[in-house]
N, C-alpha and C positions, 0 to 999 in steps of 0.2 A: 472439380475445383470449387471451394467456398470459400466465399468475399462478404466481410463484414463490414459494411462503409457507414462509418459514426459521423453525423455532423452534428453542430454546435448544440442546437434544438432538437433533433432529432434523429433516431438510427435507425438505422433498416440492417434487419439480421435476416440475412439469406441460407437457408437448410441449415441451422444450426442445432436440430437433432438428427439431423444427417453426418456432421460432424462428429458429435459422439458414438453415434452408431459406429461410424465407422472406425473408431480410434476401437471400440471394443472389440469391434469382427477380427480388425487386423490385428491388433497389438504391437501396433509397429510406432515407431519414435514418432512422434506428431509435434509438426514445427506450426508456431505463426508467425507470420511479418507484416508490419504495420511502415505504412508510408505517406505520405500526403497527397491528394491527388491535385488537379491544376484549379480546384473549385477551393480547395484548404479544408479540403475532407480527410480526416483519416480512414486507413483504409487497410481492416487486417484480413489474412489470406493465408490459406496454408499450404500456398506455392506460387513463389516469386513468378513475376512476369517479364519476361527475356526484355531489357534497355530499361525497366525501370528500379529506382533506388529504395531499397525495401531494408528496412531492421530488424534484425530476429531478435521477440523479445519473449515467446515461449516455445521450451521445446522438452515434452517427457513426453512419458505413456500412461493412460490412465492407470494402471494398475500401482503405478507409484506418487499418483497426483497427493495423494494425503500424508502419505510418509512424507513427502519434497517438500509442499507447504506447510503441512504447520507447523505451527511454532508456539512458543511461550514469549510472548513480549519481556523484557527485562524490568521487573520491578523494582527501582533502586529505594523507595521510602516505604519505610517499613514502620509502619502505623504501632503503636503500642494498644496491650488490648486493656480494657477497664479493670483490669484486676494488677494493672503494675502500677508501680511508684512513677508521679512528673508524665502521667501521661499527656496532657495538657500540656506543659511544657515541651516535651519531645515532637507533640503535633503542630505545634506554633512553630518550634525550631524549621522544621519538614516545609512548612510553608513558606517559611520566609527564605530558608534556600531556594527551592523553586521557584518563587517570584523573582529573587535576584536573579538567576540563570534567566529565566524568561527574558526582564528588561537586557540584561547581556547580549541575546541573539537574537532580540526582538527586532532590529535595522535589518540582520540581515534573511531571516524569515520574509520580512516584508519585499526584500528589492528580490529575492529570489519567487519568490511565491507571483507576485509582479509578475515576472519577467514570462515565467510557465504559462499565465492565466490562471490561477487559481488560487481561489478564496485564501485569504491568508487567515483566517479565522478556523477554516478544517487541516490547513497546516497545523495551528495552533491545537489545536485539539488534537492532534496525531498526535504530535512532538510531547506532550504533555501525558499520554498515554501512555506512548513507548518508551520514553525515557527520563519522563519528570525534568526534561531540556538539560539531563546529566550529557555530555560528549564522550566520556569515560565507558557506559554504561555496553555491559555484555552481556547478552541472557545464554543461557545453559547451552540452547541450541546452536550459538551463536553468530545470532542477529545481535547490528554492533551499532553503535553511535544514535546522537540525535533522535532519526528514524528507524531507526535497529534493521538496518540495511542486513539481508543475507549473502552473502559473497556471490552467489551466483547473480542476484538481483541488482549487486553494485557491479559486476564485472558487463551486465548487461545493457547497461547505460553509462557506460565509462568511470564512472570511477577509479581512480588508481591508488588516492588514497583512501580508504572507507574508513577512519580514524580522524578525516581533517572534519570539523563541522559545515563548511561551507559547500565540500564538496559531495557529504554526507546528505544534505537539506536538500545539495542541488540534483540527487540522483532519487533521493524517493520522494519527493516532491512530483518530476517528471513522470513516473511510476504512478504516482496518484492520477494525474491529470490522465495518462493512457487508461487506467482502469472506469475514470469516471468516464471519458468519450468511449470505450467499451460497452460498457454499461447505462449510455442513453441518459448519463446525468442523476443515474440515480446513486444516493451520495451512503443509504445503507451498503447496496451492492458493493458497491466501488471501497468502502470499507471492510468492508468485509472481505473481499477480494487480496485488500492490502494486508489481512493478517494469514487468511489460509491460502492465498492463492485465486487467481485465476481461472485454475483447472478448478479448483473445487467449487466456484462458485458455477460455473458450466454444467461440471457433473453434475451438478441438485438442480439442472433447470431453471436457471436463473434464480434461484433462491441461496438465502443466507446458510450456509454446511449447518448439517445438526452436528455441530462442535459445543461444548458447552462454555470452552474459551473463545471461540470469536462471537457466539452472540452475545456473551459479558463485553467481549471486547467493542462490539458495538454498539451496546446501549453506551459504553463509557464515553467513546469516542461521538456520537453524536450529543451527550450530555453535556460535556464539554464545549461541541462546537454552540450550542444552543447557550450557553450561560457566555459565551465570550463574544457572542452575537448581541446578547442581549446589555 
């Protein structure tokens, strides 16, 4: 059995390339569940313990970890290049929508991001990445709303609508904050994590996927959190 118990400050990861190992010998479905324990540790495992309350919140095989994560974020502003006509204007227009959207869901970003524990400023820098704060917004793969939620990632933190905004924020928000107490607070990982996965970021050893869109996706997303910080 291997138990990964994250607290606030600090994680203690136990055989966790014993873990992979073993996902690869077997190739069998590999679950984890993450729980609270009576210290307000969380505490992921990848085998419930008989009387205590556990959530499954991954469960493949590595050989489809890369297929299952990744994804294309959904790009709704579509930048004009120096060679069109008004591009200026079309870049201003771009901006000014997205600030309006911003100030629109900016109350409830804040009471929800609140509520999780977590920075409301790397909320913002997500929300801004994935979907320019469109709610509308679909990428190809179809990761959907706000946080471009993928159906298995909203079915795994209840979501029932993945279309409503609130309840889109309030499921990969939660998501986030699991990935960063995973990841010992580290806010690349944990980003990273949010666009290929979990599994991927495990496979590579705790390191960012040689993806060429999540390390884009990362420098964006912490660029972001750093100018809205600042």
């Amino acid at each position: 059995m291997i138990v990964i118990m994250s607290m606030k400050y600090k994680t203690t990861i136990i055989c966790l390339a014993f873990i992979l190992t073993s996902v690869v010998v077997s190739a069998a479905t590999t679950e984890v569940f993450r729980y609270t324990d009576s210290k307000g540790r969380a505490v992921f495992t990848d085998r419930p313990l008989s009387g205590s309350q556990y959530n499954l919140v991954w469960r493949t095989t590595l050989a489809r970890l890369d297929a299952q994560f990744e994804r294309t974020p959904h790009l709704p502003l579509q930048i004009a290049t120096e060679n069109e006509p008004n591009n200026r204007s079309k870049k201003r227009t771009n901006r000014d929508r997205v600030y309006r959207r911003k100030s629109e869901f900016a109350p409830m970003i804040q009471r929800i991001a609140k509520n999780a524990g977590v920075n409301v400023h790397l909320i913002h820098a997500v929300v801004q990445a994935e979907s320019g704060y469109n709610p509308k917004a679909r990428s190809h793969a179809g990761a959907i709303g706000l946080m471009q939620l993928m159906p298995a990632t909203a079915k795994r933190y209840g979501v029932n609508n993945i279309w409503d905004p609130e309840q889109n924020l309030t499921g990969g928000t939660q998501y986030l904050r699991d990935l960063l107490e995973l990841f010992d607070n580290d806010l690349r990982l944990a980003v990273a994590a949010y666009n290929a996965g979990e599994g991927a970021v495990l496979k590579y050893g705790n390191q960012i996927p040689p993806y060429r869109e999540t390390r884009e996706y990362v420098k964006k997303v912490i660029k972001n959190y750093k100018a809205m910080r600042g």
